[in-house]
VMD Tcl script that builds the backbone (N, CA, C; Angstrom):
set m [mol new atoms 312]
animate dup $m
set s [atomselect $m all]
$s set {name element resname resid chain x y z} {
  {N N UNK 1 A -10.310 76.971 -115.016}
  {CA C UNK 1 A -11.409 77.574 -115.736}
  {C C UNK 1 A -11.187 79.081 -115.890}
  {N N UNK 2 A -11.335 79.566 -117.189}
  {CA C UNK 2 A -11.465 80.910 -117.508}
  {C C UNK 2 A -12.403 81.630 -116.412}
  {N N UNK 3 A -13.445 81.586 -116.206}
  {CA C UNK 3 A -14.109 81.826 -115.224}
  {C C UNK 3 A -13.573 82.665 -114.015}
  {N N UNK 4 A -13.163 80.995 -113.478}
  {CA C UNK 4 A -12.565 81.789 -112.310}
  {C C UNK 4 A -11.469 82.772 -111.757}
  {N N UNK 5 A -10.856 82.451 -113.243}
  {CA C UNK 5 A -9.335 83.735 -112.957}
  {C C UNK 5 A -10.063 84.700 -113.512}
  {N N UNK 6 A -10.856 85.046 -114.355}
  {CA C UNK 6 A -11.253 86.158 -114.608}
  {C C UNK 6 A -11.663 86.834 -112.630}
  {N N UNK 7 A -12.891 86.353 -111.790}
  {CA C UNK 7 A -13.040 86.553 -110.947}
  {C C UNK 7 A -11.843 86.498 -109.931}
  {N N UNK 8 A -11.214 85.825 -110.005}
  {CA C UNK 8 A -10.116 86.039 -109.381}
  {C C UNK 8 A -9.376 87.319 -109.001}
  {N N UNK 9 A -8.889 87.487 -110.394}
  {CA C UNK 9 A -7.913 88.650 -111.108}
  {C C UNK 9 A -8.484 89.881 -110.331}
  {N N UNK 10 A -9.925 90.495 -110.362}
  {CA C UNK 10 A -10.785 91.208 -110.586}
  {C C UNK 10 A -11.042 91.601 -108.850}
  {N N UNK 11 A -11.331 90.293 -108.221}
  {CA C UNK 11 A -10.733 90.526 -106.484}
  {C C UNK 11 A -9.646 90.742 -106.398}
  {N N UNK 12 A -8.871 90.462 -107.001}
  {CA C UNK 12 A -7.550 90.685 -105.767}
  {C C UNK 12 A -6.850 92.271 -106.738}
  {N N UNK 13 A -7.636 92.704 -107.609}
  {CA C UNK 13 A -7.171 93.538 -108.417}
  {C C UNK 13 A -8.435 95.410 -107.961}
  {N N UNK 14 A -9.420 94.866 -107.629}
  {CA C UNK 14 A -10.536 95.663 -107.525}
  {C C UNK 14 A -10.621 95.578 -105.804}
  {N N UNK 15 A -10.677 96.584 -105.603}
  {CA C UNK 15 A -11.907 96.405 -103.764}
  {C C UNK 15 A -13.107 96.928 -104.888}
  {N N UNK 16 A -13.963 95.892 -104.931}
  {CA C UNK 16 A -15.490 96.007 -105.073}
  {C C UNK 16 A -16.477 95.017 -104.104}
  {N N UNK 17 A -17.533 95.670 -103.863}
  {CA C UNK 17 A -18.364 95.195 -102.966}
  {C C UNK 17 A -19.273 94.667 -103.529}
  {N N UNK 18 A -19.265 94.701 -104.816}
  {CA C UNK 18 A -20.210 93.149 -105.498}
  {C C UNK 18 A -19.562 92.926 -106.678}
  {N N UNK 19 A -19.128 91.601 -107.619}
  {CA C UNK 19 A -18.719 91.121 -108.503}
  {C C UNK 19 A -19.251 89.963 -108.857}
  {N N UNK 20 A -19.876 90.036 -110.164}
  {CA C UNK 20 A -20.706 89.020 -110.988}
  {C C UNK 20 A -19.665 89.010 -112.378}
  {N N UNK 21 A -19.285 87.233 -112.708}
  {CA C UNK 21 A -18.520 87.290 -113.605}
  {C C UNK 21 A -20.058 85.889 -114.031}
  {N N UNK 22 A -20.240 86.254 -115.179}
  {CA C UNK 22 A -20.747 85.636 -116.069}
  {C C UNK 22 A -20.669 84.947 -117.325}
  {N N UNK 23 A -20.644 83.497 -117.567}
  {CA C UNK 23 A -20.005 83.186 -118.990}
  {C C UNK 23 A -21.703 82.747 -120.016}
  {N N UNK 24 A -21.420 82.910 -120.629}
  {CA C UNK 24 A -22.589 83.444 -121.607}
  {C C UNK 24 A -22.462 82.826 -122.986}
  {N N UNK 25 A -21.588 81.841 -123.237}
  {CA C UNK 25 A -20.321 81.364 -123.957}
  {C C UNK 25 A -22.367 80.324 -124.735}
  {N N UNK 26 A -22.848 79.865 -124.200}
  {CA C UNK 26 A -23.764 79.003 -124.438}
  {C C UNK 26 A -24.887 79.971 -124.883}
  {N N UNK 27 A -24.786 81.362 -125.152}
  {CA C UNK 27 A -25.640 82.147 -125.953}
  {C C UNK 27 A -25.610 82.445 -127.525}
  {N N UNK 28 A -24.213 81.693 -127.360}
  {CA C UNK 28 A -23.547 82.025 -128.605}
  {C C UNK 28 A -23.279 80.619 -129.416}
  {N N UNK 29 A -22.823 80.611 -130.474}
  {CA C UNK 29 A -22.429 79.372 -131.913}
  {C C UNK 29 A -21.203 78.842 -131.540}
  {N N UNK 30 A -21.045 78.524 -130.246}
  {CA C UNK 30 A -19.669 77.749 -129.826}
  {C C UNK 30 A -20.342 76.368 -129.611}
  {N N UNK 31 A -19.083 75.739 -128.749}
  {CA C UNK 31 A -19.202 74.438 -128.777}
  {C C UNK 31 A -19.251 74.081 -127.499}
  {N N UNK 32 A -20.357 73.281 -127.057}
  {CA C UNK 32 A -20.896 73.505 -125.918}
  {C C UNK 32 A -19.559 73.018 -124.217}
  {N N UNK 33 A -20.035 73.558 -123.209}
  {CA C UNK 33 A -18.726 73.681 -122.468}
  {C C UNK 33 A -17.516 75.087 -122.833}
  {N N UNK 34 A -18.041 75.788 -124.087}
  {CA C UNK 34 A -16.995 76.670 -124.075}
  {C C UNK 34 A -16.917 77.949 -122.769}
  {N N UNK 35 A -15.840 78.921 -123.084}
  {CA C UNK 35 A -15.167 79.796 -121.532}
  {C C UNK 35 A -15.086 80.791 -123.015}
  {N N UNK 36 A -15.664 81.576 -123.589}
  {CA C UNK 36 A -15.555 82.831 -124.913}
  {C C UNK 36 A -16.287 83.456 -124.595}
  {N N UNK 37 A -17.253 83.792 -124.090}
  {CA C UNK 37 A -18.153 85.365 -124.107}
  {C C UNK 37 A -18.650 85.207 -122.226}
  {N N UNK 38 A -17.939 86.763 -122.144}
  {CA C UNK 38 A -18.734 86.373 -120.490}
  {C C UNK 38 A -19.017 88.613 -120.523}
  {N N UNK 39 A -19.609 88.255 -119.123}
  {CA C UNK 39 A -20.475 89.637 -118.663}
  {C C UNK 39 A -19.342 89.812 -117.285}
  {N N UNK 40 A -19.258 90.836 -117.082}
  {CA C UNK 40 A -18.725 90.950 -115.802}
  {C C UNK 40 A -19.541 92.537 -115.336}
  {N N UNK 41 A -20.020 92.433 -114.147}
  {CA C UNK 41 A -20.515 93.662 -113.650}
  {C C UNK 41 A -19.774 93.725 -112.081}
  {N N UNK 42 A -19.250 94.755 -111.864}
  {CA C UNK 42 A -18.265 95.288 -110.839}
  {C C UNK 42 A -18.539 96.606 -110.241}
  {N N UNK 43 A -19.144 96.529 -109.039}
  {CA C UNK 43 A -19.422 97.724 -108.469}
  {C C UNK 43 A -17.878 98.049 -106.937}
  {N N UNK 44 A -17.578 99.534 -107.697}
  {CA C UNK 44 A -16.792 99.357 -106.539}
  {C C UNK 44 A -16.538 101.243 -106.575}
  {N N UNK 45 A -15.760 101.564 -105.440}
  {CA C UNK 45 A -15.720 102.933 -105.340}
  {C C UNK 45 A -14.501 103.747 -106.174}
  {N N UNK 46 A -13.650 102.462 -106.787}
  {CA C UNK 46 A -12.558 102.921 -107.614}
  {C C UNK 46 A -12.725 103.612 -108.689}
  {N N UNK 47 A -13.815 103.320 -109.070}
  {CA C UNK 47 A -14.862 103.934 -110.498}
  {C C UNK 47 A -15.384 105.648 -110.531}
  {N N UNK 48 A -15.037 106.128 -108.890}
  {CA C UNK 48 A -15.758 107.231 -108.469}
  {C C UNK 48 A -14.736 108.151 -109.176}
  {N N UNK 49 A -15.687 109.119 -110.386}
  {CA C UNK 49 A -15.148 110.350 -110.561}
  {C C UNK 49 A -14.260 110.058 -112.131}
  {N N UNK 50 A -14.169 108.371 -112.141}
  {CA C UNK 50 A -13.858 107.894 -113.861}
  {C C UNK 50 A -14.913 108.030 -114.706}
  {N N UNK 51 A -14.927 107.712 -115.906}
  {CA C UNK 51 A -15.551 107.661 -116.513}
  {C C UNK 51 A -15.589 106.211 -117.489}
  {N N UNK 52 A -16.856 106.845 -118.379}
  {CA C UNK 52 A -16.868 104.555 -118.372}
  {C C UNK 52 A -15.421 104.017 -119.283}
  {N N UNK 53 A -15.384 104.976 -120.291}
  {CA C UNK 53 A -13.932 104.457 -120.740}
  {C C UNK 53 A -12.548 104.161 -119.906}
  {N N UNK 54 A -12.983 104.985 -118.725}
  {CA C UNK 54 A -11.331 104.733 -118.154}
  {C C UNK 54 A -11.866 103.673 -117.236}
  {N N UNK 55 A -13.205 103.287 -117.237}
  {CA C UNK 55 A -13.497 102.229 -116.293}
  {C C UNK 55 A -13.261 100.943 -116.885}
  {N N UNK 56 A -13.690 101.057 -118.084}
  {CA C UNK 56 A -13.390 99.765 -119.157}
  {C C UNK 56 A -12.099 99.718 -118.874}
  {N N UNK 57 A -11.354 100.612 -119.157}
  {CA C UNK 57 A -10.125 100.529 -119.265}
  {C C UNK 57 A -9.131 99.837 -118.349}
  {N N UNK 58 A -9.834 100.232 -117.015}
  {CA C UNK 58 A -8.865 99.141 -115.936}
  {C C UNK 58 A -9.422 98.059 -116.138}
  {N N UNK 59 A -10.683 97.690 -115.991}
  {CA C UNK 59 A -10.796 96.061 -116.499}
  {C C UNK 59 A -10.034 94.907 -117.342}
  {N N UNK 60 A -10.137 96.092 -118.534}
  {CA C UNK 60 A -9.413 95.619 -119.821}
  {C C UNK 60 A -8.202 95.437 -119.011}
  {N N UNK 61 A -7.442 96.083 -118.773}
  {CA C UNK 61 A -5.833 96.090 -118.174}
  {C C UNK 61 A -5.612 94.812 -117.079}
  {N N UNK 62 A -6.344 94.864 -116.080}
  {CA C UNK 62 A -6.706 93.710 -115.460}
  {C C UNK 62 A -6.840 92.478 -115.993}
  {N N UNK 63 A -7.395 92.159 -116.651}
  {CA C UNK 63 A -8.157 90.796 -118.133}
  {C C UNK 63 A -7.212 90.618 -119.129}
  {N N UNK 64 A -6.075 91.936 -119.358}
  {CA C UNK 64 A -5.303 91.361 -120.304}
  {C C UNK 64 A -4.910 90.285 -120.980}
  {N N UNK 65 A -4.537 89.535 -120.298}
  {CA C UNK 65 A -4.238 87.964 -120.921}
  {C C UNK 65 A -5.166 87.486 -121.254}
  {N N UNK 66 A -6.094 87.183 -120.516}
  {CA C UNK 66 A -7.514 86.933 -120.729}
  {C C UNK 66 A -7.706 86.826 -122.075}
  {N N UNK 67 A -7.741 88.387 -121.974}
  {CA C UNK 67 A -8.289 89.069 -123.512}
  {C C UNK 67 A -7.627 88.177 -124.281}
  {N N UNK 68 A -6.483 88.575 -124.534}
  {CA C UNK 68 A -5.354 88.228 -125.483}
  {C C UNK 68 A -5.554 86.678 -126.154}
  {N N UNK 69 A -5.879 86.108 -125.145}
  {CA C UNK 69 A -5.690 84.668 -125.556}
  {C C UNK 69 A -7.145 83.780 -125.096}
  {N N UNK 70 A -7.574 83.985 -124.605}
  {CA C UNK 70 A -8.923 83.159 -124.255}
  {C C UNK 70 A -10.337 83.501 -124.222}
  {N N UNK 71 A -10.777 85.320 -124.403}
  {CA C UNK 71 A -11.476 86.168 -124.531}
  {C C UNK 71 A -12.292 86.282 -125.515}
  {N N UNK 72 A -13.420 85.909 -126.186}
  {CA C UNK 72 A -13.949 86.527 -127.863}
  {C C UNK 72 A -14.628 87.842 -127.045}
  {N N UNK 73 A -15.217 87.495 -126.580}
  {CA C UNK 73 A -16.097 88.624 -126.061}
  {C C UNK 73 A -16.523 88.819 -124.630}
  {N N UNK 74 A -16.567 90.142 -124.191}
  {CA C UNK 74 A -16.200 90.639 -122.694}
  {C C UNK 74 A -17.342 91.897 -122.609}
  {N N UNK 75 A -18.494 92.057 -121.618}
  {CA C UNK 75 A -19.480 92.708 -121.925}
  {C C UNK 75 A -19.176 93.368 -120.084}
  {N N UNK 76 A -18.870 94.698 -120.445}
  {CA C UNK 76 A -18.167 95.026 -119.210}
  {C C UNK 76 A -19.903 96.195 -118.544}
  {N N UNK 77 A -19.921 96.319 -117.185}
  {CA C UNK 77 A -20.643 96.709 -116.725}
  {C C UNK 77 A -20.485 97.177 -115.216}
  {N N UNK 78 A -19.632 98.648 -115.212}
  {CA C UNK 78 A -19.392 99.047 -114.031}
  {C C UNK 78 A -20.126 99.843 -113.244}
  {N N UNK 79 A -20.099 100.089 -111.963}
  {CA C UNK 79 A -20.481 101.311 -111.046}
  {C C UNK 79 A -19.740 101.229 -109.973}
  {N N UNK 80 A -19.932 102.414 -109.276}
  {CA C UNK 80 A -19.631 103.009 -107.659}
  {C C UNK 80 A -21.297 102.712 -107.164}
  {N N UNK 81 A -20.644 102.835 -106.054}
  {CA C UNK 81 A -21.769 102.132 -104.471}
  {C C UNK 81 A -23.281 102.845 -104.815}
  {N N UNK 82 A -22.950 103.956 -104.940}
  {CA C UNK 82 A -24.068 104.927 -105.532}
  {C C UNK 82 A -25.112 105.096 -106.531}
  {N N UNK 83 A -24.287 105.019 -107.692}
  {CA C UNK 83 A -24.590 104.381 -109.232}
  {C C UNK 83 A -25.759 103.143 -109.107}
  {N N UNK 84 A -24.524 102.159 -108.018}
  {CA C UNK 84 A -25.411 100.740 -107.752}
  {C C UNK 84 A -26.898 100.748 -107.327}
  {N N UNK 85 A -27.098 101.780 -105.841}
  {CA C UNK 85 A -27.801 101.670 -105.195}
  {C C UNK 85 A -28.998 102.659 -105.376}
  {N N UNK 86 A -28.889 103.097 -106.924}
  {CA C UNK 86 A -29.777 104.149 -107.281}
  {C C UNK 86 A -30.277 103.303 -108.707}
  {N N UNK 87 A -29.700 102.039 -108.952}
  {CA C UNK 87 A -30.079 101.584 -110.298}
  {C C UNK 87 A -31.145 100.511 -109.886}
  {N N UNK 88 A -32.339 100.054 -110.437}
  {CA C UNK 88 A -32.950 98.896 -110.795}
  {C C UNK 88 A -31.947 98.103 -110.668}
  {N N UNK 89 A -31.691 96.717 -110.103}
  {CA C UNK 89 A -30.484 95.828 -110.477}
  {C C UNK 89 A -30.900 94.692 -111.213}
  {N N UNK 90 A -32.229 94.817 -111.657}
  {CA C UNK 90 A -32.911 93.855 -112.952}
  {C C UNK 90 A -33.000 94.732 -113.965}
  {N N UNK 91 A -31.950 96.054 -113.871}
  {CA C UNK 91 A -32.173 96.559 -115.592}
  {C C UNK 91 A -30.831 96.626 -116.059}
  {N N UNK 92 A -29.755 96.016 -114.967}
  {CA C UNK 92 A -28.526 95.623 -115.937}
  {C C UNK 92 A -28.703 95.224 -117.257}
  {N N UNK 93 A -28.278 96.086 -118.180}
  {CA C UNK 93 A -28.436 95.666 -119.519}
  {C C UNK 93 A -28.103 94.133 -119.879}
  {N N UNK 94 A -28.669 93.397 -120.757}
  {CA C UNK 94 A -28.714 92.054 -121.324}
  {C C UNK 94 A -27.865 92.836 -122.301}
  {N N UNK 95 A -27.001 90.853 -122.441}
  {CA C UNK 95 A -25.774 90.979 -123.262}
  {C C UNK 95 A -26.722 90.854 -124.604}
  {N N UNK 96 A -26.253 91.027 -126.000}
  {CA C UNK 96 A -27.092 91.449 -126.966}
  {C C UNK 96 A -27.300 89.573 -127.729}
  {N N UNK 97 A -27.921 89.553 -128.537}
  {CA C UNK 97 A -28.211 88.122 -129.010}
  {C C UNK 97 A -26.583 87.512 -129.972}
  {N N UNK 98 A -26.388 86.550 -129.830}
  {CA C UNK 98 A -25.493 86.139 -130.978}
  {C C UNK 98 A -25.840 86.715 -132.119}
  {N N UNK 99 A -24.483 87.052 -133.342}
  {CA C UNK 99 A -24.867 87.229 -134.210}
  {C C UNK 99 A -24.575 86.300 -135.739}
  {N N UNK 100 A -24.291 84.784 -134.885}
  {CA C UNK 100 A -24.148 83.880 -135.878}
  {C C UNK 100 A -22.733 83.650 -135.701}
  {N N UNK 101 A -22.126 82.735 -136.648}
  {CA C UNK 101 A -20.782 82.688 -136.772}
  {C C UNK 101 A -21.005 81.119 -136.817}
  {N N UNK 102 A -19.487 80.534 -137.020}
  {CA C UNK 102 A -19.796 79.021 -137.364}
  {C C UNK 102 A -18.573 78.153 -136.189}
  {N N UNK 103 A -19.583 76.690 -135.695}
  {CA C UNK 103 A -19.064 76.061 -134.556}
  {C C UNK 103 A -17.685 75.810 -134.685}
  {N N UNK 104 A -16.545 75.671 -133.477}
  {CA C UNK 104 A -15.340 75.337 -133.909}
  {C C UNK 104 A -15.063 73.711 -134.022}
}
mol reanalyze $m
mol bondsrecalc $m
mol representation Tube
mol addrep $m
């Protein structure tokens, strides 16, 4: 399962002290059972002093293949310990609505 190597990858690639990989694939005009749109939120201290592009950026680098070949959409959502523990953790932004497209 896409799923789980995404989470996988992401442990053995990240020291983060919380990781939520989310597939979201059933929000969207796929076909049901699909592994295409997921959320990942990753709090970890590697993030300290990046910024969100270079934070995306290791993800992305991490997920590569992922991306490349099994990925439509990837709704990335990082912090440090701090960030975390100063945020609402019910105002993680919601991934945005489908915007249509046709079943495969």
């Amino acid at each position: 399962m896409i799923q789980h190597q995404i989470e996988h990858k992401l442990r053995n690639e990240l020291s983060s002290s919380y990781l939520k990989v989310l597939n979201e694939s059933y929000m969207h005009n796929v076909p049901e059972g699909s592994e295409s749109h997921f959320k990942v939120i990753v709090v970890s201290d590697e993030f300290e002093g990046k910024r969100l592009l270079a934070r995306h950026r290791m993800i992305n680098a991490i997920l590569a293949d992922e991306l490349a070949n099994h990925i439509h959409a990837l709704a990335i959502h990082t912090y440090t310990e701090t960030e975390w523990e100063a945020l609402d953790t019910e105002k993680v932004p919601s991934s945005p609505n489908c915007m249509g497209g046709s079943k495969s």
